[in-house]
C-alpha positions as CSV (number, residue, x, y, z in Angstrom):
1,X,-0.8,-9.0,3.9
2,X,0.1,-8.9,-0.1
3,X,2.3,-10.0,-2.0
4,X,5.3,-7.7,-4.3
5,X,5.1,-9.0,-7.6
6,X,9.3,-7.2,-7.8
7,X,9.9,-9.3,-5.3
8,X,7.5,-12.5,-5.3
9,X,6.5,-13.2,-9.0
10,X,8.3,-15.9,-11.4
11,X,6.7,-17.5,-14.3
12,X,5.0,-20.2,-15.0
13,X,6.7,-23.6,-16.5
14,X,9.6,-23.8,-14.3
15,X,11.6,-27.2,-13.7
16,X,10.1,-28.2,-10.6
17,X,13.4,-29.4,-8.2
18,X,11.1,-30.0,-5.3
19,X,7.8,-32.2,-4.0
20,X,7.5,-29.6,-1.2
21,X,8.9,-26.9,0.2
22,X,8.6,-25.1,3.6
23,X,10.7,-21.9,3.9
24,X,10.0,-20.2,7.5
25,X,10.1,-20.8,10.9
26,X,10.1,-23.4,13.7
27,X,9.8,-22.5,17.3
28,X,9.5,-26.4,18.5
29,X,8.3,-24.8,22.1
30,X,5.3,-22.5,20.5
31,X,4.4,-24.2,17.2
32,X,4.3,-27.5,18.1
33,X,1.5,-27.9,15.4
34,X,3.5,-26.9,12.4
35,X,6.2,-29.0,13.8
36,X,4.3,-32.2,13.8
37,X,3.3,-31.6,10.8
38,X,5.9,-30.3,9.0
39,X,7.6,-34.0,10.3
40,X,4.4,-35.8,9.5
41,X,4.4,-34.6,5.8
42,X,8.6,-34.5,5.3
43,X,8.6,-38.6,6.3
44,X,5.9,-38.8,3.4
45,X,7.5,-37.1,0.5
46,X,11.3,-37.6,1.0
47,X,11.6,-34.7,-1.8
48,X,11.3,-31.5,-0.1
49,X,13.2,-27.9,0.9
50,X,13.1,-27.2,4.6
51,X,15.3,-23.7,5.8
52,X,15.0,-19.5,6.2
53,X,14.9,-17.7,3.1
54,X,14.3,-14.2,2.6
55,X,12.5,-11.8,-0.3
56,X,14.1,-13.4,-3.7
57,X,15.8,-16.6,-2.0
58,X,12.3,-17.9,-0.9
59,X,10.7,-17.3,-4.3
60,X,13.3,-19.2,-6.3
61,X,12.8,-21.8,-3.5
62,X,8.8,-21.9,-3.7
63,X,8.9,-21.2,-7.7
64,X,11.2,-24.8,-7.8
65,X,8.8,-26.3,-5.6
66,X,5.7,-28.4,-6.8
67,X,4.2,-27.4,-3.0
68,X,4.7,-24.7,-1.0
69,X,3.5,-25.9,2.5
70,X,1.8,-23.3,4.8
71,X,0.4,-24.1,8.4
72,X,-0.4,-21.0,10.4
73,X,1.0,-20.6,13.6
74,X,-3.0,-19.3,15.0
75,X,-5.3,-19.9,12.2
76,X,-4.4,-17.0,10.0
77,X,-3.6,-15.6,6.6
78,X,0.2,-15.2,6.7
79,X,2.5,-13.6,4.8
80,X,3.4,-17.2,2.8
81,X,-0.2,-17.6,1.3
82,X,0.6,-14.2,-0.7
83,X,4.5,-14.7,-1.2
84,X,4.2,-18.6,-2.4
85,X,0.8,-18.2,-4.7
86,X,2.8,-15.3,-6.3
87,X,5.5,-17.4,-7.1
88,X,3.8,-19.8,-9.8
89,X,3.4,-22.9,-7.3
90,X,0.6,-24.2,-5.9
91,X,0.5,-22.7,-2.1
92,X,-0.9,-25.8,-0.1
93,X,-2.4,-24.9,3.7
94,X,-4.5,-26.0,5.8
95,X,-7.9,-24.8,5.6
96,X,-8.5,-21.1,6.6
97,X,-11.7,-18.7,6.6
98,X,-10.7,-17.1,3.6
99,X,-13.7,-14.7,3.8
100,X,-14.2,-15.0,-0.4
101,X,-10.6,-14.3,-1.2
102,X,-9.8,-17.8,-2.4
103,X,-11.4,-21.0,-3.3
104,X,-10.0,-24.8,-2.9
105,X,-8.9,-26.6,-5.5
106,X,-9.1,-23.1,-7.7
107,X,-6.6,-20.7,-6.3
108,X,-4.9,-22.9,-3.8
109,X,-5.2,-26.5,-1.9
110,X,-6.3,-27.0,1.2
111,X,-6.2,-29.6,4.2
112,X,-8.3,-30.1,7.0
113,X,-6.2,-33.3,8.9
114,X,-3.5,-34.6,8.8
115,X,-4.3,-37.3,6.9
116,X,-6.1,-35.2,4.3
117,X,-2.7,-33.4,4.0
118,X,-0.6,-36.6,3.4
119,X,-3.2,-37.7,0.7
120,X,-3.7,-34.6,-1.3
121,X,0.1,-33.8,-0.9
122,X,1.1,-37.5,-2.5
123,X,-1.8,-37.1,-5.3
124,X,-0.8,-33.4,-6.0
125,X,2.9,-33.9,-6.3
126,X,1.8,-36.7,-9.2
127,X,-0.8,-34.7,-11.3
128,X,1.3,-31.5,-12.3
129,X,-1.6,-30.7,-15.1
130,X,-4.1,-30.5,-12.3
131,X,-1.9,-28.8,-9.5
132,X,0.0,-26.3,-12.2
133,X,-3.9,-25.5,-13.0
134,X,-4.4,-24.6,-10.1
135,X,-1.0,-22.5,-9.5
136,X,-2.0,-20.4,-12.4
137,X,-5.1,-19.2,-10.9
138,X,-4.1,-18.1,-7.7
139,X,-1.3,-16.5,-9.2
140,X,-3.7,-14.8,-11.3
141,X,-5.7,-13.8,-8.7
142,X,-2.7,-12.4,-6.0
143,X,-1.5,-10.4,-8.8
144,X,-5.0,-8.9,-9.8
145,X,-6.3,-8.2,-6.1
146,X,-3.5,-8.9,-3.5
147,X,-0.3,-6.6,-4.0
148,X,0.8,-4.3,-2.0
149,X,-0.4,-1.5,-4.8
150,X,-4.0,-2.9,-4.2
151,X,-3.7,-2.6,-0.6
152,X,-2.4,1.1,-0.7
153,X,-4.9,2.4,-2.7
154,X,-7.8,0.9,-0.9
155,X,-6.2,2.4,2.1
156,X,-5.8,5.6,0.1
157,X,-9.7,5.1,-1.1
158,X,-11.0,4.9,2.6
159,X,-8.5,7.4,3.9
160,X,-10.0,9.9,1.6
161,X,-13.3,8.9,1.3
């Protein structure tokens, strides 16, 4: 998983359209946890994106969004954490074992409840100094570790080695 800065990057200071955005799937039947949520966090802040985008669609979308709501379908680093921090907003998720690769409240912001998600979400979408902060580091830190160039060469590196 990387991101393609071609693809994913747009710069910092846009006019923010949206609270929060969520640009993916819903299977109802198999991820009823993202559903819940997804409804959960939607009645909360009335000001959100919810449909399928693809490749430069979904970064516009993310880039206009103050939020970019992730919730993995089993507990893992999906393709959004890399896409949406790329994109200039703050990537908000619930809480992963990020082995090192990013820190809360640094790179991205994370939530461990439900709860926890409504409250940072509504405090969030209010500080933009504090939340754009944090947007700039971690798209700092996808495009200096996490593209799909870094990922090829270390393959290259241990393919070689």
């Amino acid at each position: 998983m990387a991101c393609d800065p071609n693809v994913h990057y747009c710069a910092h200071g846009r006019y923010k359209q949206y609270d929060v955005c969520f640009v993916g799937n819903v299977q109802p039947f198999w991820q009823k946890r993202r559903v819940e949520r997804l409804d959960r966090l939607f009645k909360s802040i009335p000001n959100y994106f919810f449909d399928n985008r693809f490749f430069r669609e979904a970064t516009e979308i993310y880039s206009a969004s103050k939020l970019v709501f992730n919730s993995a379908y089993s507990n893992d680093i999906n393709m959004r954490v890399f896409e949406a921090m790329c994109s200039g907003s703050c990537l908000f998720t619930d809480h992963q074992q990020w082995e090192g690769m990013f820190v809360d409240c640094q790179h991205l912001l994370e939530y461990k409840s439900e709860d926890e998600m409504i409250e940072r979400a509504k405090y969030y979408t209010k500080y933009d100094d504090e939340r754009e902060e944090i947007a700039r580091h971690g798209q700092m830190e996808v495009l200096s570790k996490h593209t799909y160039l870094h990922r090829a060469k270390e393959i290259l590196k241990i393919a070689t080695g």
